[in-house]
Steps between C-alpha positions, in 0.01 A plus 500: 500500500752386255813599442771290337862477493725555214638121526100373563357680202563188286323232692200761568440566169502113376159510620363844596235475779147551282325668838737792388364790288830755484871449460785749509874421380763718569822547551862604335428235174245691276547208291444281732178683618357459137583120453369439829185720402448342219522117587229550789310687305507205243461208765189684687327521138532135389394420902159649425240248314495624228798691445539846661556800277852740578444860476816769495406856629720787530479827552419656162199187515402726810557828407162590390302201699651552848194216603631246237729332721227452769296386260649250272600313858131480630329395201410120417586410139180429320658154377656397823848455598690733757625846367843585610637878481884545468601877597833677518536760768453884397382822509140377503560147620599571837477389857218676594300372217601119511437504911082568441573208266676234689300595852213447281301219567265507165802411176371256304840491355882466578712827524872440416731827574854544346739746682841600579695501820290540818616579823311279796336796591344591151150553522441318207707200632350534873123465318572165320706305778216592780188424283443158538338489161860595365897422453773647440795364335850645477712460216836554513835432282575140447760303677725232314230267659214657301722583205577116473118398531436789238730307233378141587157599431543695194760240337245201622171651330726572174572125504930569483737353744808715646815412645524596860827680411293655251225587751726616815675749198159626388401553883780723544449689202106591637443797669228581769234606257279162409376662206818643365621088609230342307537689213876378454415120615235519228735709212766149596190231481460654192857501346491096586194398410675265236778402748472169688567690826692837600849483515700803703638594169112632403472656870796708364416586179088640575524594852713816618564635862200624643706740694706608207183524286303685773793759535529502107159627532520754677809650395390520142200625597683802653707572217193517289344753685239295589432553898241335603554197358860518653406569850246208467715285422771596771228491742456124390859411488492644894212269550698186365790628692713697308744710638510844428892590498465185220265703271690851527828309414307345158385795442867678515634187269210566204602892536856447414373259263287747333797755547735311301251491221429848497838642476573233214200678322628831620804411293279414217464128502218345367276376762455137393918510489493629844246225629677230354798557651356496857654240711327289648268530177147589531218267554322485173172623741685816645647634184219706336425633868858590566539678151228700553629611850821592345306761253336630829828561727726775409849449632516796759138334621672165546790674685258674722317175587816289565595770735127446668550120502806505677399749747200247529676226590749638764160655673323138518848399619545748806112474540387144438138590695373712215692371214169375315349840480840633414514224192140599445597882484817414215233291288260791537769762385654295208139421368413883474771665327478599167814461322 
């Protein structure tokens, strides 16, 4: 019976216990899950003598071969070496199926599960932290503790040195998504890789906000019309804890902005006249994005949605209990009109 702590995962995982044959992560950090995934998955293969082979199985891999699963796991490679099965909860791949597998005393090989947010009393959770043949580790948002490990590992392995101005700057500019984190400690690595060490100056000019960004995601993702992607991402930016009255109010600001360029076109401006005279000026990144937002709002649609938005916002205000689901609703709205 395992089940480990969000602030113990680290030290467990250095050396994962080899009389082990399943693993579940979960928790609020899907990238977090994966990375974690991933480097046991890599550690437990070059364990075995010889190496291990790493399988990924999903449910389209099971869709016709509901056995597969079941299968791969209890099979001995014909060359030696342990198999090891990585899986992503679904449809298929569920916690009925993985409990015959990890009360199963017969796998020849190591089952690792990826999942989201479990409640103690998921069944799926429940299985792994009583059988005593499994663990399960949660994975939650990183802390400025974890964020600053995060950046001295990933600056040390690249070889570069950082200034600890530099560092506490590019701490506070993570968010708590490690793989949305890593990405932007490795896009900085990058931009110095010819530097003799990184300088707040370069934290500045490569890293953005990760709130800002995160919001900038999901307000442009609304305005596009593209749902799902927007109420994914403001599920995320709830996760890394964003408030919701902060995301209705950036979406109000990018309507007016939009509404200022619309009635300049209304009046028969040119729309790279009416972009360029934006102030602030666009990011380079958000400009073909915003143009093509401005060809899809009408200016009595972008009325009708400021009216929404502010109605929005004095609701979360007077009911601060519900205000996610009513940011969620406003995203939901903008996202499916037409014009």
């Amino acid at each position: 019976m395992v089940a480990i702590k969000a602030h113990l995962a680290e030290k467990f995982l250095a050396s994962p216990d080899r009389s082990l044959t399943a693993f579940l992560f979960f928790g609020t950090d899907p990238g977090l899950v994966s990375e974690r995934a991933q480097m046991t998955a890599k550690r437990l293969a070059s364990a075995a003598n010889p190496p291990g082979e790493i399988i990924r199985l999903d449910d389209a891999d099971l869709d016709g071969d509901r056995d597969r699963l079941g299968v791969e796991l209890r099979t001995i490679p014909m060359f030696g070496g342990q198999k090891i099965v990585r899986v992503t909860t679904g449809r298929i791949i569920n916690a009925a199926v993985l409990k015959d597998l990890v009360e199963s005393d017969d796998l020849a090989g190591v089952l690792i599960v990826e999942a989201g947010n479990l409640k103690t009393s998921d069944a799926l959770r429940t299985t792994f932290e009583k059988s005593p043949r499994a663990a399960a580790v949660a994975c939650y948002g990183d802390e400025g503790r974890d964020l600053d490990a995060l950046v001295r590992e990933v600056v040390q392995t690249a070889g570069i040195n950082i200034t600890p101005e530099a560092r506490d700057l590019l701490v506070s500019r993570l968010g708590a998504d490690r793989a949305l984190s890593r990405a932007e400690i490795d896009k900085l690595v990058l931009y110095a890789v010819d530097k003799p060490r990184i300088e707040i100056d370069d934290v500045d000019a490569i890293v953005g906000d990760a709130s800002e960004l995160a919001i900038d995601r999901i307000v442009n993702a609304a305005a596009s019309g593209r749902a799902a992607d927007a109420v994914n991402e403001f599920a995320r930016a709830l996760t890394a804890g964003e408030n919701p009255q902060m995301v209705i109010l950036a979406v109000e600001r990018h309507l007016h902005k939009l509404h200022r360029v619309r009635a300049d076109l209304d009046r028969g401006t040119p729309l790279a006249d009416a972009l360029r005279q934006l102030r602030p000026p666009l990011h380079f990144k958000q400009r073909d994005a915003f143009a093509e937002q401005c060809r899809r709002w009408s200016h009595a649609a972008l009325d009708r949605a400021l009216a929404a938005s502010a109605e929005a916002l004095k609701t979360a205000r007077l009911n601060s209990a519900i205000e996610d689901s009513i940011a969620e609703r406003l995203l939901l709205s903008l996202a499916s009109r037409k014009s």
